[in-house]
VMD Tcl script that builds the backbone (N, CA, C; Angstrom):
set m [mol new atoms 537]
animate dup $m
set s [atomselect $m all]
$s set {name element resname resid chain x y z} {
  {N N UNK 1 A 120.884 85.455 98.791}
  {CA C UNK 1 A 120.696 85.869 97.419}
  {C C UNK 1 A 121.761 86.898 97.055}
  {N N UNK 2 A 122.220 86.549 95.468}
  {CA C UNK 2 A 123.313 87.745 95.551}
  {C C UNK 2 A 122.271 89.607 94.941}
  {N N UNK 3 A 123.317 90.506 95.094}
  {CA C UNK 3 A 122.662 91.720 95.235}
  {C C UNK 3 A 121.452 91.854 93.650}
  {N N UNK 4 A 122.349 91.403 92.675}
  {CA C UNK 4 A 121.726 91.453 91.336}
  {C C UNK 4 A 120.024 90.863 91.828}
  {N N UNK 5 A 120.266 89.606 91.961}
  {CA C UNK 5 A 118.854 88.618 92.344}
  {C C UNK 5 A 118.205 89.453 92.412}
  {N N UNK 6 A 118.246 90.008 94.166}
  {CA C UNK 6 A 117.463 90.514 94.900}
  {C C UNK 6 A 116.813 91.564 94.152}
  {N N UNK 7 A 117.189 92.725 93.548}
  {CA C UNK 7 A 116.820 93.714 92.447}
  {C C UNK 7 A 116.253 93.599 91.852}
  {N N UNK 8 A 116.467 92.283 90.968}
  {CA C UNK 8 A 115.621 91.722 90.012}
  {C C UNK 8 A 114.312 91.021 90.750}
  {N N UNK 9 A 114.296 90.348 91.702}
  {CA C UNK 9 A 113.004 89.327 91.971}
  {C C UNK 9 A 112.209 90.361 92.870}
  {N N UNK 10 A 112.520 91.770 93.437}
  {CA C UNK 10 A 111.867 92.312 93.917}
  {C C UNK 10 A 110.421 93.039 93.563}
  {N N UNK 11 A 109.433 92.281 94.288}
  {CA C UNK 11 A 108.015 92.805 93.723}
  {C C UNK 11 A 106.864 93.465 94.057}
  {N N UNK 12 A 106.071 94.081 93.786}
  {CA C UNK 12 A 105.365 94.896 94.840}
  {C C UNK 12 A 104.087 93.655 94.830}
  {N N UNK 13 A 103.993 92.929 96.317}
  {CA C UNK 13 A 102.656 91.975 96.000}
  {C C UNK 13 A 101.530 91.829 97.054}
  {N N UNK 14 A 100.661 91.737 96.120}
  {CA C UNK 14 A 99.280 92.030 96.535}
  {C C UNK 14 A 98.327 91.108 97.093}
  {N N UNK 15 A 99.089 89.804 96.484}
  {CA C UNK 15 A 98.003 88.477 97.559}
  {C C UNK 15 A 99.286 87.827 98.665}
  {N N UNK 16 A 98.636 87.399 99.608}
  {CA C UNK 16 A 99.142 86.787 100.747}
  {C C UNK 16 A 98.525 85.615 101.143}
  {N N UNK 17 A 99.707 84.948 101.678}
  {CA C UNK 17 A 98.976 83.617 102.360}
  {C C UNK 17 A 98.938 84.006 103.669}
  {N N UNK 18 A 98.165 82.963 104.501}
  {CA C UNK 18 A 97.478 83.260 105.542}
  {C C UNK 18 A 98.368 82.800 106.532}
  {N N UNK 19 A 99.576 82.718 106.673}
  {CA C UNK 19 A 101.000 82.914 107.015}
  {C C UNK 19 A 101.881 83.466 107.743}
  {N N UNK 20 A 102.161 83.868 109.400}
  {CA C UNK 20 A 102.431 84.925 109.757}
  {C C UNK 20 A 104.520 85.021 109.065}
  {N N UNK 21 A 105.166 85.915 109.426}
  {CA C UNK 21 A 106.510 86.003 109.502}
  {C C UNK 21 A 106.624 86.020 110.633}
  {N N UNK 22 A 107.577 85.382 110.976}
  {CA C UNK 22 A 108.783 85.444 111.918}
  {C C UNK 22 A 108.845 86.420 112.309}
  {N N UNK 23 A 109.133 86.896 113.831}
  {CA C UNK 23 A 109.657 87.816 114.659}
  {C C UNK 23 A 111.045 88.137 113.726}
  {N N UNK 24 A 111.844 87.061 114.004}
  {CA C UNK 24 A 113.452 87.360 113.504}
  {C C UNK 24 A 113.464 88.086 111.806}
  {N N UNK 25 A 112.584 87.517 110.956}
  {CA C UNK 25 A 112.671 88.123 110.023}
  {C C UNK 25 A 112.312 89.573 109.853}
  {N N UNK 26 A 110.786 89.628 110.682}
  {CA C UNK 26 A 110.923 91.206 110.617}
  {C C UNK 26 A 111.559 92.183 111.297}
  {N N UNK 27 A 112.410 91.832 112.604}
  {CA C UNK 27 A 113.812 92.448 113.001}
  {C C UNK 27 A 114.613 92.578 112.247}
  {N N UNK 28 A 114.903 91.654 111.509}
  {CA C UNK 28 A 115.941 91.861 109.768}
  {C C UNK 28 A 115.811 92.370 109.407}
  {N N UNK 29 A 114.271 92.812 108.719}
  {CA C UNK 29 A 114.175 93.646 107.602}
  {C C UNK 29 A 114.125 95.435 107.957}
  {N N UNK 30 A 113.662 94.896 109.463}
  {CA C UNK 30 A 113.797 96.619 110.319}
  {C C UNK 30 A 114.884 96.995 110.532}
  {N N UNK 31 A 116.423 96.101 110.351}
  {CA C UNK 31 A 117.379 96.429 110.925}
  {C C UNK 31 A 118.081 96.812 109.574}
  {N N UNK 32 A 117.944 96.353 108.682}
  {CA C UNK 32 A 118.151 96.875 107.148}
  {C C UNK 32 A 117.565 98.151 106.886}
  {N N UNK 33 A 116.566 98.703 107.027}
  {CA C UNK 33 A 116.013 99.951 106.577}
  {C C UNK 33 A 117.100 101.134 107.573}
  {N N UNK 34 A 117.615 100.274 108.732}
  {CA C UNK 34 A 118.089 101.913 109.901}
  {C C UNK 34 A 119.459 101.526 109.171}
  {N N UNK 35 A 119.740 100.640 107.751}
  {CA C UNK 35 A 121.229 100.879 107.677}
  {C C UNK 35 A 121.031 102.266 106.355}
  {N N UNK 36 A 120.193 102.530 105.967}
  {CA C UNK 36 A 119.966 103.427 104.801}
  {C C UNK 36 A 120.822 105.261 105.104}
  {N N UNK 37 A 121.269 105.421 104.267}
  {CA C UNK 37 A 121.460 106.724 104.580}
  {C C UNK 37 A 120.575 107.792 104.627}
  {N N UNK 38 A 121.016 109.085 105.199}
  {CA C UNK 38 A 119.863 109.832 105.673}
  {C C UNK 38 A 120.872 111.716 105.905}
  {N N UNK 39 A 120.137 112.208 105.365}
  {CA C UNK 39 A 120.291 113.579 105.515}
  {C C UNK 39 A 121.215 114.076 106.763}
  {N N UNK 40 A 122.417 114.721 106.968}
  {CA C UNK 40 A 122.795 114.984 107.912}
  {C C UNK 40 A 122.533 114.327 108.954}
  {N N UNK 41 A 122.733 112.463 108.780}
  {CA C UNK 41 A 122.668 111.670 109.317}
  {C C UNK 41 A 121.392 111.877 110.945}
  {N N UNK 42 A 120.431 112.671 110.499}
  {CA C UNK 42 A 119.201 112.713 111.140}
  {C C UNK 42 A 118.906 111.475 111.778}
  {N N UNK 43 A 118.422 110.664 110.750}
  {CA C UNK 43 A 117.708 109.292 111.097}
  {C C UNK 43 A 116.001 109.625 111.033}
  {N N UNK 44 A 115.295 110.275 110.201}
  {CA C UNK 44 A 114.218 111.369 110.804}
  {C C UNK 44 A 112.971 110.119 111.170}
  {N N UNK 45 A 113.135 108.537 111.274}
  {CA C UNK 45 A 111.877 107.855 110.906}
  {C C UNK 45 A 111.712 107.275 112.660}
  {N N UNK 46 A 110.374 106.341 112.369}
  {CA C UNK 46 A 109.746 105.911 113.476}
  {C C UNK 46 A 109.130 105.000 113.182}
  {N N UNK 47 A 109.330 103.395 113.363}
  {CA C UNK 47 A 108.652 102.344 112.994}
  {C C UNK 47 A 107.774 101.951 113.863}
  {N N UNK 48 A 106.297 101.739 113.502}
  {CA C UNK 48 A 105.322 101.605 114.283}
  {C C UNK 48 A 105.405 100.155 113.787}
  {N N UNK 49 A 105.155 98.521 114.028}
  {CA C UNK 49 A 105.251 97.388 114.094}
  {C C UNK 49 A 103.593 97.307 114.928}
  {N N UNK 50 A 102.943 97.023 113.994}
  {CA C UNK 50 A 101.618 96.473 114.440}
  {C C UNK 50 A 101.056 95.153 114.826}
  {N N UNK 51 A 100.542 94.907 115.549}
  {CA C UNK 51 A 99.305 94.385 116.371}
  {C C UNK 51 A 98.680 93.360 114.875}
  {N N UNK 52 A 97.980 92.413 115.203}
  {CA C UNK 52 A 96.771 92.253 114.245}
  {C C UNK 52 A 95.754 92.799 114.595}
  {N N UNK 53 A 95.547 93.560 115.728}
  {CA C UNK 53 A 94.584 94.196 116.488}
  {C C UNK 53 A 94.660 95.520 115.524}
  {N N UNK 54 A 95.975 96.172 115.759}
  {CA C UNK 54 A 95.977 97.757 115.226}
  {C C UNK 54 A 95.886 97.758 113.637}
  {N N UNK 55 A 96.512 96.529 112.973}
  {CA C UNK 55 A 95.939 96.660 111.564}
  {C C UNK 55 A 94.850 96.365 111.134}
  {N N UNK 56 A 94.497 95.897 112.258}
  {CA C UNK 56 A 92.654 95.762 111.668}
  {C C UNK 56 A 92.315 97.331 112.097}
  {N N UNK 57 A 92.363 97.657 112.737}
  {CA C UNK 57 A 92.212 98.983 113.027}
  {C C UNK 57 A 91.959 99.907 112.232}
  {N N UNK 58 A 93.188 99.681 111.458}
  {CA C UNK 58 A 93.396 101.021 110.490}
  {C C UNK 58 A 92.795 100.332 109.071}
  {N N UNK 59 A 92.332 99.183 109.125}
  {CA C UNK 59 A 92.106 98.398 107.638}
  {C C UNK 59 A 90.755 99.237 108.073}
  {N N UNK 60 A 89.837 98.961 109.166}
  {CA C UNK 60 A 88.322 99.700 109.709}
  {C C UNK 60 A 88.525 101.173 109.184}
  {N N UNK 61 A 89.965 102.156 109.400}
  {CA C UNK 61 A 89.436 103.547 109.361}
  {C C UNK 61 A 89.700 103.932 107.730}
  {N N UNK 62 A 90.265 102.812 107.165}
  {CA C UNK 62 A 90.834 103.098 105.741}
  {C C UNK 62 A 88.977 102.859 105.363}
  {N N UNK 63 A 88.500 101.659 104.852}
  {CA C UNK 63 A 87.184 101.351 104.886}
  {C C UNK 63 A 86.005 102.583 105.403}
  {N N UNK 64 A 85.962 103.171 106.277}
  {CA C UNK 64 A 85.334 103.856 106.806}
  {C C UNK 64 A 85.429 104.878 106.017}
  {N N UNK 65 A 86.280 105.748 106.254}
  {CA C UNK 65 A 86.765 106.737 105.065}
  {C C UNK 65 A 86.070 106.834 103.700}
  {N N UNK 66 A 85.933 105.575 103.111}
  {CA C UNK 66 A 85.587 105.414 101.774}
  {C C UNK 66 A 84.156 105.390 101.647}
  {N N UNK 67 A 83.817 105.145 102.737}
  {CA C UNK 67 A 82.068 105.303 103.145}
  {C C UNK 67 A 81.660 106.829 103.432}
  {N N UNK 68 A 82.212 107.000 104.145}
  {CA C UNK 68 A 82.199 108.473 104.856}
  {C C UNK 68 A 82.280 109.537 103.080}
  {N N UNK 69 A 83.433 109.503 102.912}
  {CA C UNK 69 A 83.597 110.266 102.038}
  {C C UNK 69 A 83.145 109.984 100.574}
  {N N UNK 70 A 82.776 109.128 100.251}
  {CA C UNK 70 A 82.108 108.347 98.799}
  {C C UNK 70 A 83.023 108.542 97.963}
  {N N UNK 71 A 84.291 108.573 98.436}
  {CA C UNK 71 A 85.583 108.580 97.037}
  {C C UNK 71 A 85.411 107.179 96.251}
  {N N UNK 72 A 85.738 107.742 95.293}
  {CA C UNK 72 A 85.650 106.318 94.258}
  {C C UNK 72 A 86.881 106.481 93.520}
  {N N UNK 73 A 88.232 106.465 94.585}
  {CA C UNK 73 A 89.285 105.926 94.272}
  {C C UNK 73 A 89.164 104.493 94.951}
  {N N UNK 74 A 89.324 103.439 94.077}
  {CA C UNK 74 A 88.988 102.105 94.611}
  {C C UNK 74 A 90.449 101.756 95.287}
  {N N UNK 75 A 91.309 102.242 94.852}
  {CA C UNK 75 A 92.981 101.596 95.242}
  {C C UNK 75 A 92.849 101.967 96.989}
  {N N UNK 76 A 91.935 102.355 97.119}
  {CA C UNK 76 A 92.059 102.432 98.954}
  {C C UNK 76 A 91.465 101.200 99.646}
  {N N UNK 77 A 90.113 101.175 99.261}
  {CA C UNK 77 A 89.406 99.471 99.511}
  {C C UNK 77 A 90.587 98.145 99.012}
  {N N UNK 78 A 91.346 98.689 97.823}
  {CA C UNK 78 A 92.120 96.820 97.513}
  {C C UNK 78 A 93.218 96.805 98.981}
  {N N UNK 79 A 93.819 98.540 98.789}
  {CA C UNK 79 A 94.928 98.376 100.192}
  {C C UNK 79 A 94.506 98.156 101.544}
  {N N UNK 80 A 92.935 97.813 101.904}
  {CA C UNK 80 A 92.403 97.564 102.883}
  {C C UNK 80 A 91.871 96.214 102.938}
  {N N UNK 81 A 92.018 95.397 101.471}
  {CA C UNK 81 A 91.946 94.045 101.428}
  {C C UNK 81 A 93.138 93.560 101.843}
  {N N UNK 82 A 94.789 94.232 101.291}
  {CA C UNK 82 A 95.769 93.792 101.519}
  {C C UNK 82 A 96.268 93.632 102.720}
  {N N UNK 83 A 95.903 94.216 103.206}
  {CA C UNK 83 A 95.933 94.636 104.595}
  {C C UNK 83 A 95.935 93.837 105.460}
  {N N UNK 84 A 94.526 93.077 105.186}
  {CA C UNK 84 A 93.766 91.934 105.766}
  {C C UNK 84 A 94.383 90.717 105.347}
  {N N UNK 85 A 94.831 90.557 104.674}
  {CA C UNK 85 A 95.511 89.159 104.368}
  {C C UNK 85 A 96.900 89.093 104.684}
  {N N UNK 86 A 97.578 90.107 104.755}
  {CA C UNK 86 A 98.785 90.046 105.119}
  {C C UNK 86 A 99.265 90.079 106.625}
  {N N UNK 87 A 100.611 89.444 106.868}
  {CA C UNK 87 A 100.540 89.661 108.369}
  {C C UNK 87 A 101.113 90.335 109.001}
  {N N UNK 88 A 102.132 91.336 108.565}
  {CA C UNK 88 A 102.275 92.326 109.327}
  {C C UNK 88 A 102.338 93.710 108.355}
  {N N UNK 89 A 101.949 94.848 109.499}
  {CA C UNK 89 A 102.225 96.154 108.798}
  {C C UNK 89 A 103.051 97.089 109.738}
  {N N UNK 90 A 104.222 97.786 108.577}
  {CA C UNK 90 A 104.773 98.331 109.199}
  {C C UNK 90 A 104.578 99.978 108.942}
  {N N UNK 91 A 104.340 100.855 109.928}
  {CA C UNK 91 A 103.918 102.290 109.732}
  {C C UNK 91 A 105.092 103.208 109.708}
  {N N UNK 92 A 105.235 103.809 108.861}
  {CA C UNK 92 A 106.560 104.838 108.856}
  {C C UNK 92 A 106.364 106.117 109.025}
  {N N UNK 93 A 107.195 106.980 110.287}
  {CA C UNK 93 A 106.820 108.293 110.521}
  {C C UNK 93 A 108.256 109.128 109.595}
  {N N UNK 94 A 107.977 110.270 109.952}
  {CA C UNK 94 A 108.900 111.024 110.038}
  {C C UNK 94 A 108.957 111.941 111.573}
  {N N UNK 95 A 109.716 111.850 111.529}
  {CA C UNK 95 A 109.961 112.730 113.078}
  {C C UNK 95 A 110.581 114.166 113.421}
  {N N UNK 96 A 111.692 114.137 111.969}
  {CA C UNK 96 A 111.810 115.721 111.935}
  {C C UNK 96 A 111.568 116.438 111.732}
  {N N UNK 97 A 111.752 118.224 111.915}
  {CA C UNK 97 A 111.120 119.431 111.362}
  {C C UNK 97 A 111.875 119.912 110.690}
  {N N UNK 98 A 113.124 119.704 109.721}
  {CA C UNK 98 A 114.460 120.225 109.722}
  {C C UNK 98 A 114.372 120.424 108.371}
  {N N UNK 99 A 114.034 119.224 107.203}
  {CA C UNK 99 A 114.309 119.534 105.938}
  {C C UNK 99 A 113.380 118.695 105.428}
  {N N UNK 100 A 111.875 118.750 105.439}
  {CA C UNK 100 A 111.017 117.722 104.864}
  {C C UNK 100 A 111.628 116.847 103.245}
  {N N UNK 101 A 112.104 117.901 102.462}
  {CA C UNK 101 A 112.175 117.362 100.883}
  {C C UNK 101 A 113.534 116.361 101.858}
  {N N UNK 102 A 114.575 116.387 102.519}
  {CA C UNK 102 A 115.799 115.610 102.544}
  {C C UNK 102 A 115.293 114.003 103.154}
  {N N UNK 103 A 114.532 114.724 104.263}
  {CA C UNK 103 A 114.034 113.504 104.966}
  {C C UNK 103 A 113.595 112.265 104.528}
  {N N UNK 104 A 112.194 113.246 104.040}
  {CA C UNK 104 A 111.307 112.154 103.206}
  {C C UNK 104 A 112.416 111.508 102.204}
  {N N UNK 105 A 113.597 111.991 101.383}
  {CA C UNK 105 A 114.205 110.859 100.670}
  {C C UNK 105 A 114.937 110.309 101.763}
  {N N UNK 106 A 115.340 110.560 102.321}
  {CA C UNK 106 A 116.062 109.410 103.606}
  {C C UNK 106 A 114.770 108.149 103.807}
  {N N UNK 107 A 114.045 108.493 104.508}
  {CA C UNK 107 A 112.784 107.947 104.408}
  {C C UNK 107 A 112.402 106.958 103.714}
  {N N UNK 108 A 112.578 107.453 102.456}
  {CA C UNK 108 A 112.423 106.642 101.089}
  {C C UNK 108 A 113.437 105.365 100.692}
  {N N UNK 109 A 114.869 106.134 100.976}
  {CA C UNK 109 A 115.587 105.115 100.931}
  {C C UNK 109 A 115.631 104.161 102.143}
  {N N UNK 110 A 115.293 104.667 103.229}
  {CA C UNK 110 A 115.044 103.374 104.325}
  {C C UNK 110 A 114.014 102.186 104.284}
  {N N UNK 111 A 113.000 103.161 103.691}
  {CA C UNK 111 A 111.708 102.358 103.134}
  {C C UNK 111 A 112.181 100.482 101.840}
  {N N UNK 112 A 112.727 101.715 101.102}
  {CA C UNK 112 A 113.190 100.390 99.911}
  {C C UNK 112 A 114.087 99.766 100.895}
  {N N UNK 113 A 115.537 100.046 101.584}
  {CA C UNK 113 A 116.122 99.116 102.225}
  {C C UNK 113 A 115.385 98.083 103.001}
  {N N UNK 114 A 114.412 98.032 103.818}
  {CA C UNK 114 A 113.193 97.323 103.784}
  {C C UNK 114 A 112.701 96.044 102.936}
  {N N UNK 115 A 111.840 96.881 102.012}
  {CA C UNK 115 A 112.145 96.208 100.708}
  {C C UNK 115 A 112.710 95.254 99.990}
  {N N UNK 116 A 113.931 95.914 100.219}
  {CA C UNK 116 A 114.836 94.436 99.251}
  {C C UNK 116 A 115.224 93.696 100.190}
  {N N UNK 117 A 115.316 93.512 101.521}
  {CA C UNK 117 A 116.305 93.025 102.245}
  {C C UNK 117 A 114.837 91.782 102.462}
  {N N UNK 118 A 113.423 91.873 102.874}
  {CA C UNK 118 A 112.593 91.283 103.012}
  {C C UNK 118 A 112.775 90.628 101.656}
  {N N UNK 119 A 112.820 91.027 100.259}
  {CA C UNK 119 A 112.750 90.301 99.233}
  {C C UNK 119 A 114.411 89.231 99.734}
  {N N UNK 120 A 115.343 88.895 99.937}
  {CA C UNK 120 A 116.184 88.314 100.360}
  {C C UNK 120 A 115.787 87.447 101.283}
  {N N UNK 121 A 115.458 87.984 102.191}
  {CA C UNK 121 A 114.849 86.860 103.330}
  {C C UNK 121 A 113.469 85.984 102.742}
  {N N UNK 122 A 113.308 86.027 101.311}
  {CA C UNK 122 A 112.001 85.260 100.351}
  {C C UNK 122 A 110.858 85.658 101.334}
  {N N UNK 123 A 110.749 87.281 101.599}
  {CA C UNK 123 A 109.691 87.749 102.370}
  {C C UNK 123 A 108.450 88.392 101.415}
  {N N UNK 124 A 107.703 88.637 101.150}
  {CA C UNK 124 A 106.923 89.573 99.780}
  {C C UNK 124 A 106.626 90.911 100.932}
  {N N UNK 125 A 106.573 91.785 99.898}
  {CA C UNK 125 A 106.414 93.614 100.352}
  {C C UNK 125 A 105.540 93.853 99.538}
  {N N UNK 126 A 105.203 95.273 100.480}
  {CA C UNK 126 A 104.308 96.488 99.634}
  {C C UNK 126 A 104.905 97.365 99.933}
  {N N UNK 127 A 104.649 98.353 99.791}
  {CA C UNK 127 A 104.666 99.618 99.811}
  {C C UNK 127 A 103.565 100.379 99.298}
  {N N UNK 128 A 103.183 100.513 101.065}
  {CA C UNK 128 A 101.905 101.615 100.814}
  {C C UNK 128 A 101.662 102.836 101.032}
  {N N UNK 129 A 101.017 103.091 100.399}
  {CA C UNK 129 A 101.232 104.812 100.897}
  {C C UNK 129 A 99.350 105.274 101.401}
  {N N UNK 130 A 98.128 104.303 100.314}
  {CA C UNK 130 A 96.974 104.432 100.658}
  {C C UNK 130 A 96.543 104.794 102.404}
  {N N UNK 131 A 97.432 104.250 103.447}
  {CA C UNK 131 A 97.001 104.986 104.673}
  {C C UNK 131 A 96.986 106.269 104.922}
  {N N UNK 132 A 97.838 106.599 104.043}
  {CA C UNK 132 A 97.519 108.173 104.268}
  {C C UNK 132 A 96.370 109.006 104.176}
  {N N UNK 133 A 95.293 108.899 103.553}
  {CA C UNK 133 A 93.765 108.786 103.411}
  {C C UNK 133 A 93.249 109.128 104.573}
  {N N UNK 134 A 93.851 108.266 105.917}
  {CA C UNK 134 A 93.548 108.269 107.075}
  {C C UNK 134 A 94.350 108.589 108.182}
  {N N UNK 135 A 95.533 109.614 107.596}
  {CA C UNK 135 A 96.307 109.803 108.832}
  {C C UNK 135 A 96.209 110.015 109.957}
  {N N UNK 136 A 95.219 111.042 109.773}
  {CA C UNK 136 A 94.932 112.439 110.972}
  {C C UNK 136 A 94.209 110.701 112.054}
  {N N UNK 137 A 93.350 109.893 111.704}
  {CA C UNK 137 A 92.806 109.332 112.344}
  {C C UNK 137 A 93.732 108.200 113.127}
  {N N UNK 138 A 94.964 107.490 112.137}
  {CA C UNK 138 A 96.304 106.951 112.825}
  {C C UNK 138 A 96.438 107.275 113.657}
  {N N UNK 139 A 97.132 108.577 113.308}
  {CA C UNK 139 A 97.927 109.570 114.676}
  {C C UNK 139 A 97.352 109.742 115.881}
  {N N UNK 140 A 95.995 109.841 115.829}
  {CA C UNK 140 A 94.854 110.033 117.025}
  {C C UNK 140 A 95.174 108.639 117.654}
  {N N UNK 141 A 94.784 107.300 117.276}
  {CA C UNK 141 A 94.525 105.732 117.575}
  {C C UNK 141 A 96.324 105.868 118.149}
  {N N UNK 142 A 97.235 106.021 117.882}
  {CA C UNK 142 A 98.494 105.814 117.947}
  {C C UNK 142 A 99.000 106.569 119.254}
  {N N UNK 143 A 98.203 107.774 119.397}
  {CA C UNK 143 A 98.929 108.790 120.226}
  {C C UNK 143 A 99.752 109.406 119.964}
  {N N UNK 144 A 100.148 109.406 118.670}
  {CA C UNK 144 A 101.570 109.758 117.236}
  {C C UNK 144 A 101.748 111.511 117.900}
  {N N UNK 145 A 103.128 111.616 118.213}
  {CA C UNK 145 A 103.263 113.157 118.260}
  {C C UNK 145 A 102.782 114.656 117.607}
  {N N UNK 146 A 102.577 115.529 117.633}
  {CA C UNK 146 A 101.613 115.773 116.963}
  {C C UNK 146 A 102.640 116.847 115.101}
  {N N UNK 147 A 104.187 116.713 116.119}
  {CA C UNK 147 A 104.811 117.425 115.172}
  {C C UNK 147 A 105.603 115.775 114.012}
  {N N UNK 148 A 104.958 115.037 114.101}
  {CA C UNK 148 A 105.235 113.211 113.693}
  {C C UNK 148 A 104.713 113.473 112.290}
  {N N UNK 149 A 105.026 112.967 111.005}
  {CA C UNK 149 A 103.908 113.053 109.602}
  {C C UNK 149 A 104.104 111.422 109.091}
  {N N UNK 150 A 102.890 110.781 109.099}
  {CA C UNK 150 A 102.955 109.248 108.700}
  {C C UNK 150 A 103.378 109.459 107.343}
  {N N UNK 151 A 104.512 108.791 106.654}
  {CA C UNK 151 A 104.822 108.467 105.476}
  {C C UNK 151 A 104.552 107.789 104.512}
  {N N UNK 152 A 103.817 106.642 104.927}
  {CA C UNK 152 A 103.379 105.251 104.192}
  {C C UNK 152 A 104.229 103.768 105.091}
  {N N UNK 153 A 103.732 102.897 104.828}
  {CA C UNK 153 A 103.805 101.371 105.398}
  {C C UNK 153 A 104.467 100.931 104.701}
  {N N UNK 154 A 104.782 99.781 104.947}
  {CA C UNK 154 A 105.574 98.599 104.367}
  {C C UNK 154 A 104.487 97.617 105.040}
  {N N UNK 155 A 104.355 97.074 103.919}
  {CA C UNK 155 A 103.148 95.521 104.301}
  {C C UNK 155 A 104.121 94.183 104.068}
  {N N UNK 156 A 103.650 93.213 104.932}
  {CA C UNK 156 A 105.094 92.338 104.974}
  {C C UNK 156 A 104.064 90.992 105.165}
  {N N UNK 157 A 104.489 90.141 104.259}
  {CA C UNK 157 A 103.730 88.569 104.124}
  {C C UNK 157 A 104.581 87.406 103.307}
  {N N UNK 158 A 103.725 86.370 103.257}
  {CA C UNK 158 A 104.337 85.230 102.499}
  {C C UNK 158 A 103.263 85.255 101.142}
  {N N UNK 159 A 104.065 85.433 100.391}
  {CA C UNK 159 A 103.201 86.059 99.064}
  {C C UNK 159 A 102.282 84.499 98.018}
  {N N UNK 160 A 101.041 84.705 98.095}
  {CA C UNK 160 A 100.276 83.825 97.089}
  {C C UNK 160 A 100.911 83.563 95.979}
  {N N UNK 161 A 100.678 84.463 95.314}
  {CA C UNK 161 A 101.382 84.492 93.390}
  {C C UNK 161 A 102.523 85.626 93.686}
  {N N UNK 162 A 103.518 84.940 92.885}
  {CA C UNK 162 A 104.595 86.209 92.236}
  {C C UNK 162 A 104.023 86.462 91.184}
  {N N UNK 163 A 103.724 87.813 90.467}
  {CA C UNK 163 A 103.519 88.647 89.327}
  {C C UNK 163 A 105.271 88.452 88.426}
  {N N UNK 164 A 104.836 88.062 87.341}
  {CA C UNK 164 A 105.795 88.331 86.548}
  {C C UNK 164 A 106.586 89.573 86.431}
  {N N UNK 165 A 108.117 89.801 85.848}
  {CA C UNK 165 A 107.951 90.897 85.695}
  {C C UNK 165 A 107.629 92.015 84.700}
  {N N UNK 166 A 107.621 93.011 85.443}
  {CA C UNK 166 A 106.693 94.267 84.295}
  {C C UNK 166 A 108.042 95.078 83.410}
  {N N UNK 167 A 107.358 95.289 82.063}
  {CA C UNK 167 A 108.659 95.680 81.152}
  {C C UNK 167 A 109.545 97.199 82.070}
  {N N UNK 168 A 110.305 97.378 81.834}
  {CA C UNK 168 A 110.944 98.639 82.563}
  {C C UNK 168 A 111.461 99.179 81.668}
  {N N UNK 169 A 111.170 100.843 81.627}
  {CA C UNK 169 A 112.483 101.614 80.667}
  {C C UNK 169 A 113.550 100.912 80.648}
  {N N UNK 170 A 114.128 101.402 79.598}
  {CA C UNK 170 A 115.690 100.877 79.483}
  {C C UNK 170 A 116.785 102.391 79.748}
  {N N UNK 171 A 117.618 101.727 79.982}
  {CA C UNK 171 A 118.739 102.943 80.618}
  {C C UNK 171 A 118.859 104.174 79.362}
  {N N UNK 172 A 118.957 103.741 78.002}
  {CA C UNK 172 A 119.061 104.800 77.135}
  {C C UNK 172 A 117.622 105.500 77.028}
  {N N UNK 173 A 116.612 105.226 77.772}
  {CA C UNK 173 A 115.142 105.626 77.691}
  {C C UNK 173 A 115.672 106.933 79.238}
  {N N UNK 174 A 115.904 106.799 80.101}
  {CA C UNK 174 A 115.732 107.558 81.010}
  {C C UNK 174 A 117.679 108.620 81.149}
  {N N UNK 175 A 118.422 107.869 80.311}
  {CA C UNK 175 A 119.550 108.555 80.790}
  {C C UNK 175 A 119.955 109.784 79.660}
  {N N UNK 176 A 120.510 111.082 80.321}
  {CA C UNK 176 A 120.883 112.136 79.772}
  {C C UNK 176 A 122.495 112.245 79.987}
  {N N UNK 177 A 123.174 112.529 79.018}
  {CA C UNK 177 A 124.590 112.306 79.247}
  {C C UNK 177 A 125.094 113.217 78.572}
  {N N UNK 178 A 125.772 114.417 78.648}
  {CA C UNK 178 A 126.682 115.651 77.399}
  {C C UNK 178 A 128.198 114.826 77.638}
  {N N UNK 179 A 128.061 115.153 77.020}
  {CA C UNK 179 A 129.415 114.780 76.527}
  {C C UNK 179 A 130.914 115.967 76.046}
}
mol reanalyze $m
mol bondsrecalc $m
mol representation Tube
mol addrep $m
């Protein structure tokens, strides 16, 4: 796909077929996120590549949570449906102590490199961040270092429906320019 495409057809999606990916593809899309730049070339992340075992896991402590605590933010139960239908999840740490605000955008941009590169390989993404709800309990199940901070996932499937796309500002809506 050329770069424009990819930009454009990239979507955040929420149903999955029952479908696994490819080993090779999700080595692709992991090997795309470590090309992202990064703060004093740190590298600060840590890809956890799950199990269907460990994402059921965490789909149980996301669920649990919502029992436990009677939040009635519902967007945690749908990301624990998504969860379940999709076939792989990928967990993103951070690993450094050095410059949280730099990282986390390193982070961020490794995250989207991810992202689009799976949208190229006609892969569908998420980007989640709802595990966080349940970190402290991750990190425990994981053995996660204890100076480690989970960032959010990347959920990775063969997508049911593409969602159309959604209107977007336009460049004279968000851009400031003196002249």
């Amino acid at each position: 796909m050329e770069f424009q495409e990819v930009l454009t057809k990239r979507r955040s999606i929420r149903k999955f077929l029952p479908r696994e990916v490819e080993e090779e593809k999700v080595r692709e899309i992991i090997s795309a996120g470590l090309l992202a730049p990064s703060a004093h070339f740190r590298e600060p992340w840590k890809i956890y590549w799950l199990t269907k075992e460990e994402k059921q896991k965490v789909v149980t402590m996301m669920k649990d949570y919502v029992e436990r605590t009677n939040t009635s933010d519902s967007s945690i139960l749908k990301t624990a449906s998504v969860l379940e239908q999709a076939s792989t999840l990928l967990l993103v740490f951070n690993t450094s102590q050095e410059d949280l605000t730099m990282d986390l955008l390193s982070i961020g941009a490794m995250m989207e490199n991810m992202c689009l590169k799976a949208t190229d390989l006609q892969v569908a993404s998420l980007w989640v961040g709802n595990p966080l709800f349940v970190k402290k309990e991750i990190c425990s199940f994981f053995s996660v270092p204890a100076s480690w901070q989970l960032v959010g996932g990347i959920v990775l499937g063969y997508s049911e429906h593409i969602p159309s796309s959604l209107t977007r500002k336009t460049l004279e809506e968000v851009l400031r320019r003196e002249h």
